[in-house]
SETOR-712699 format. One line per 8 residues: their letters; for each residue x, y, z of C-alpha. Coordinates in pm, 1 decimal, padded with zeros to 6 digits, always signed. Layout:
SETOR-712699
a = X/Y/Z; ...
end
This chain:
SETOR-712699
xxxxxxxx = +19198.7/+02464.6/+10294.9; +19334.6/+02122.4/+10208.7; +19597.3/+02220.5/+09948.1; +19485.7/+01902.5/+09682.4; +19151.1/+02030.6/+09648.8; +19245.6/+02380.6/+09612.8; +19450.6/+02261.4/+09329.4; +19197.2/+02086.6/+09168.3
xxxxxxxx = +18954.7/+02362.3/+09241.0; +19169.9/+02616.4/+09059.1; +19189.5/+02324.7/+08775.9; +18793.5/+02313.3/+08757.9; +18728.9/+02688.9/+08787.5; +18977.5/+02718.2/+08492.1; +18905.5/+02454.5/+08300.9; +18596.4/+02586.5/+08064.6
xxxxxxxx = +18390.9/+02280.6/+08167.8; +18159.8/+02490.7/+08372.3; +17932.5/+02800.0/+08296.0; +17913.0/+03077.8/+08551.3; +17622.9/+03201.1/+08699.9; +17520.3/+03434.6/+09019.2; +17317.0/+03402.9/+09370.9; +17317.1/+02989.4/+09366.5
xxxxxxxx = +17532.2/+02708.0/+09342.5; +17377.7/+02578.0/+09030.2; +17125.1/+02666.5/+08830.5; +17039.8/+02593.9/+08497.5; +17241.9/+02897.1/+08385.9; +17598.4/+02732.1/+08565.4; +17774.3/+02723.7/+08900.9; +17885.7/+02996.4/+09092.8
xxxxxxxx = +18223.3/+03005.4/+09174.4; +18155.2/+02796.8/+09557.2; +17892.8/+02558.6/+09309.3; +18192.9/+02445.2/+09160.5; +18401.0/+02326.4/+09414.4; +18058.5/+02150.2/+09541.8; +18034.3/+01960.9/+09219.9; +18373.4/+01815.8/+09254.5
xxxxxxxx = +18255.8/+01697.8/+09602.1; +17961.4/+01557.1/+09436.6; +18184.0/+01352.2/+09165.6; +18413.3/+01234.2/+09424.3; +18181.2/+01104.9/+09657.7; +17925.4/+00989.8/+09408.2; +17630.8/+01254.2/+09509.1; +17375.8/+01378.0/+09235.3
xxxxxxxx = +17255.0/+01724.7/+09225.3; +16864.0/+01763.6/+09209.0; +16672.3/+02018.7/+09061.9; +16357.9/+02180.3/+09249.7; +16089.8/+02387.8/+09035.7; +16032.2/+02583.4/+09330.5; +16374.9/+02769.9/+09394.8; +16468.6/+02682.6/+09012.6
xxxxxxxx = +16835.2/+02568.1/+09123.1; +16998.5/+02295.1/+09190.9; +17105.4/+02140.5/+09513.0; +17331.8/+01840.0/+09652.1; +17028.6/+01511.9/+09708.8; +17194.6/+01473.5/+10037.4; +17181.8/+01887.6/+10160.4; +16931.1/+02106.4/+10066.6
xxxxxxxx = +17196.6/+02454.0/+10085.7; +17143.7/+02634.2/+09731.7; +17350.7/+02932.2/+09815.1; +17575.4/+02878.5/+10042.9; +17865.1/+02579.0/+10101.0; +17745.0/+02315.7/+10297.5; +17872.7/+02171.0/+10544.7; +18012.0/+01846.6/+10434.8
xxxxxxxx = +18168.9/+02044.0/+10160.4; +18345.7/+02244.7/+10416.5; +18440.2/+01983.0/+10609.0; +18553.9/+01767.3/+10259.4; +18786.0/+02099.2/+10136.4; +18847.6/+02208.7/+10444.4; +18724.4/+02544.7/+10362.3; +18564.3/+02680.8/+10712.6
xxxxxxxx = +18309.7/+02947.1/+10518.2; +18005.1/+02909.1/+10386.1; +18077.8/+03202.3/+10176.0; +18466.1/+03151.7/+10128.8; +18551.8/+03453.5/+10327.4; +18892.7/+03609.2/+10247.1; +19001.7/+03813.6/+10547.0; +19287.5/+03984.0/+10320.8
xxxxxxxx = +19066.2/+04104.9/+10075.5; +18902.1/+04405.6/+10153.6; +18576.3/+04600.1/+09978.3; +18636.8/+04992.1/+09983.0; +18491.6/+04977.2/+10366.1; +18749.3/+04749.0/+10438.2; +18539.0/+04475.6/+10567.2; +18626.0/+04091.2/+10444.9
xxxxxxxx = +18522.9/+03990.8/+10103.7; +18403.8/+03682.6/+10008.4; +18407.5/+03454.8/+09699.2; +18049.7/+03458.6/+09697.6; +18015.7/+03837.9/+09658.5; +18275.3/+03885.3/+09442.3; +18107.3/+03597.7/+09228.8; +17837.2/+03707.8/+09219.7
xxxxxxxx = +17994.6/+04125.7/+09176.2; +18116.7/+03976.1/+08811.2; +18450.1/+03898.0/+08875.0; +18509.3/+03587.9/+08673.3; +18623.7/+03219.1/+08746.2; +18999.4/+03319.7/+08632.8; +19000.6/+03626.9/+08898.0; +18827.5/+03381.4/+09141.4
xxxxxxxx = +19119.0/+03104.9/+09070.1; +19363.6/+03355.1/+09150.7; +19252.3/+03514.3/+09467.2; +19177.3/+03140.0/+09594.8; +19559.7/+03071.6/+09484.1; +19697.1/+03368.8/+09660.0; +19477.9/+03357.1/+09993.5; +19350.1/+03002.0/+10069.7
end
């Protein structure tokens, strides 16, 4: 991952400006922890999010992903997973976590911050 957007990814994500929320990248409720670093893509590069009544979320005008990273994202950050996959963290089968699970698992955008310092 490209090391200034990390940075201002762990900024963002502990920064109180953004509500947290589960399954999506934004609904009304927030952003999940991958939503977040999306909507600094979307400031920097002037995108708007749009809402759709049917999935009740949010996604980027130009992408239509609402739970996963798209791909100009990853390509922006440099972050190669749609799901932010940590190979060094491992669940209690020892298979990969991913920011998304543990998102979505409760851990909160503090624990997130740290785990993307540590392992990105």
């Amino acid at each position: 991952m490209k090391e200034d957007i990390k940075q201002e990814w762990i900024q963002a994500l502990n920064s109180g400006e953004y509500d947290q929320t589960t399954q999506v990248l934004h609904d009304k409720a927030g952003f999940c922890c991958l939503g977040v670093l999306t909507d600094l893509y979307a400031k920097k590069k002037d995108v708007e999010w749009k809402y759709s009544s049917k999935t009740q979320c949010f996604s980027l005008a130009n992408n239509t992903s609402v739970a996963v990273l798209p791909y100009p994202i990853s390509e922006w950050s440099g972050l190669h997973s749609p799901i932010g996959n940590l190979e060094e963290v491992k669940d209690r089968d020892h298979k990969p976590q991913s920011l998304s699970t543990l998102n979505d698992e409760g851990f909160t955008f503090s624990q997130i911050s740290d785990l993307i310092k540590a392992f990105l």
